[in-house]
C-alpha positions in Angstrom: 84.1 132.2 111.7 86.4 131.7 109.2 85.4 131.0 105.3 88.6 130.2 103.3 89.1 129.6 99.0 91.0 126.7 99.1 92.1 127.2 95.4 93.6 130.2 96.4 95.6 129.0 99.6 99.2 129.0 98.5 100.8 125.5 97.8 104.1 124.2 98.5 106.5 121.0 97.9 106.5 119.0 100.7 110.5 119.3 101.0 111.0 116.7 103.5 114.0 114.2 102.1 112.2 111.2 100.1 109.0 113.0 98.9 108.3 112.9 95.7 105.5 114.9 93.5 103.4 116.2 96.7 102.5 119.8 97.9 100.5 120.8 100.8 98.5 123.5 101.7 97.4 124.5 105.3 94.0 125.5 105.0 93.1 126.0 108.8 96.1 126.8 110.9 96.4 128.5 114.2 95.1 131.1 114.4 92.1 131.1 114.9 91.5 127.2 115.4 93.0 126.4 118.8 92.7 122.5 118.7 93.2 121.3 115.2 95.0 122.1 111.6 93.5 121.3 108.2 96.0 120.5 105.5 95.5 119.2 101.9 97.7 117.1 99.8 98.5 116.5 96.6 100.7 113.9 94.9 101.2 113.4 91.3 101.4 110.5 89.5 103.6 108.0 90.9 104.3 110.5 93.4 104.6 109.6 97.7 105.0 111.1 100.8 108.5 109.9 102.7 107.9 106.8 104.9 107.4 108.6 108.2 106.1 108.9 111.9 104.8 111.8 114.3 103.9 111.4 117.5 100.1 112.9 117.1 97.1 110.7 114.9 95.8 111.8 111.6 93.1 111.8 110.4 92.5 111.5 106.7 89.8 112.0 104.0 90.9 111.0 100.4 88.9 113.5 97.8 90.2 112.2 94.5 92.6 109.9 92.5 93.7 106.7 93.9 96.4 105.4 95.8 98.3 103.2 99.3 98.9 104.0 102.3 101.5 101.9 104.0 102.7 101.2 107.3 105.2 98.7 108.8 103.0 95.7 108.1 100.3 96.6 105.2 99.7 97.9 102.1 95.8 99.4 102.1 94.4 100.7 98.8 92.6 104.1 99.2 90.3 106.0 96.4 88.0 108.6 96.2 85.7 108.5 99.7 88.4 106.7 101.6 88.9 107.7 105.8 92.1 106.6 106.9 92.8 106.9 110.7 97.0 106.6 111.6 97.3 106.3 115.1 100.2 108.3 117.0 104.0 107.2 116.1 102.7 104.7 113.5 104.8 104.8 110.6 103.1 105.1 107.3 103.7 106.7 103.9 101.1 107.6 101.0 101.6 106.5 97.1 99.6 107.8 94.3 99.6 104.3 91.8 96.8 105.8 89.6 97.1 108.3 86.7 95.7 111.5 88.3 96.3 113.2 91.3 95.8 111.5 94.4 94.1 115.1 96.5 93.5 114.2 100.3 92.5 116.5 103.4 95.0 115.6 106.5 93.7 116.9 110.0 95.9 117.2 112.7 96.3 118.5 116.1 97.8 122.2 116.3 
């Protein structure tokens, strides 16, 4: 078992070209978890991720602020309690439009 502080999990700039205002921290990594990583994001104000694919899903659980998530075709508005589910290779990019932090857990496969 492993029982983490996430406040103390060290944070970085996401420093891939066209981010703005958003860290990550890895939370779960490998090791010890085999299948999947747990990440956390932050964006600031008026802050986004870049517009972007992978060729794994996400899965995503929004835990404060509010915000959009795009992808090729749609613009969907996300909040506090929101689960968003982005397919493999599916382009798609997160935007905080509100005035706090828009903090949301990211689960991938490792």
């Amino acid at each position: 078992m492993l029982v983490v502080d996430a406040d103390k999990v060290k944070e970085e700039d996401v420093l891939m070209e066209e981010a703005k205002g958003t860290t990550i921290q890895i939370l779960i990594n490998r090791p010890p978890a085999p299948n999947f990583i747990m990440r956390r994001f932050r964006i600031k104000p008026n802050g986004y991720t870049p517009l972007h694919s992978h060729d794994f899903e996400h899965e995503v659980y929004v835990l404060q602020g509010v915000g959009e998530v795009l992808n090729n075709k749609h613009r969907y508005a996300i909040k506090s309690g929101s689960v968003i589910y982005i397919p493999p290779n599916e382009v798609h990019q997160f935007r905080n439009v509100g005035e706090e932090d828009l903090v949301f857990l990211c689960i991938i496969p490792a």
